[in-house]
N, C-alpha and C positions, 0 to 999 in steps of 0.2 A: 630847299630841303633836298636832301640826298636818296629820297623814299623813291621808288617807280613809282607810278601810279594805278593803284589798287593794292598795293603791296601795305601790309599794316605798319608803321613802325616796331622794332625791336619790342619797346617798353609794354607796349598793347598785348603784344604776344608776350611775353615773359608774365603779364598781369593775368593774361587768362591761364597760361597754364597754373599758377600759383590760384587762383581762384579754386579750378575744377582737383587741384592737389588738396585744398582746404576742406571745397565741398564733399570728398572722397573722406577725406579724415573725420568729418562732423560725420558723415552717415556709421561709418566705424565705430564711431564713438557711441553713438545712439544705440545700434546694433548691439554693440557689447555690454551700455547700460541693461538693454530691454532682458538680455540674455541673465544680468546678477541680479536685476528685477524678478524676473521670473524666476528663480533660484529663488530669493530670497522671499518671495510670497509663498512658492511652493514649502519650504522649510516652515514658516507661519502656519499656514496651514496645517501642516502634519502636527505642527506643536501645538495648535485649539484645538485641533481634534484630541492629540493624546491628553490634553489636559482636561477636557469635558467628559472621555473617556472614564479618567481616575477621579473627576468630579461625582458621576453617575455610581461608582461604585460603593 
């Protein structure tokens, strides 16, 4: 093998950075869901409120 030693092969290092580039994109991901999540409950909301609103009336 052509490695020094302590030195990682190529493949190892290209695998983590691709790992921690994934893991960056899945928290993205999740973040941006929680964010339309949250839109979209606060929207629900506002909509059984106005709807028990013109229920009550």
């Amino acid at each position: 093998m052509g490695d020094l030693p302590g030195s990682f092969p190529v493949s190892v290092r290209v695998r983590t950075k691709h790992a921690e580039k994934t893991r960056v994109g899945l928290w993205g991901q999740s973040t941006m869901l929680k964010a339309v999540w949250d839109v979209t409950n606060g929207i629900r909301a506002d909509l059984s409120q106005e709807v028990s609103r013109q229920v009550c009336e």
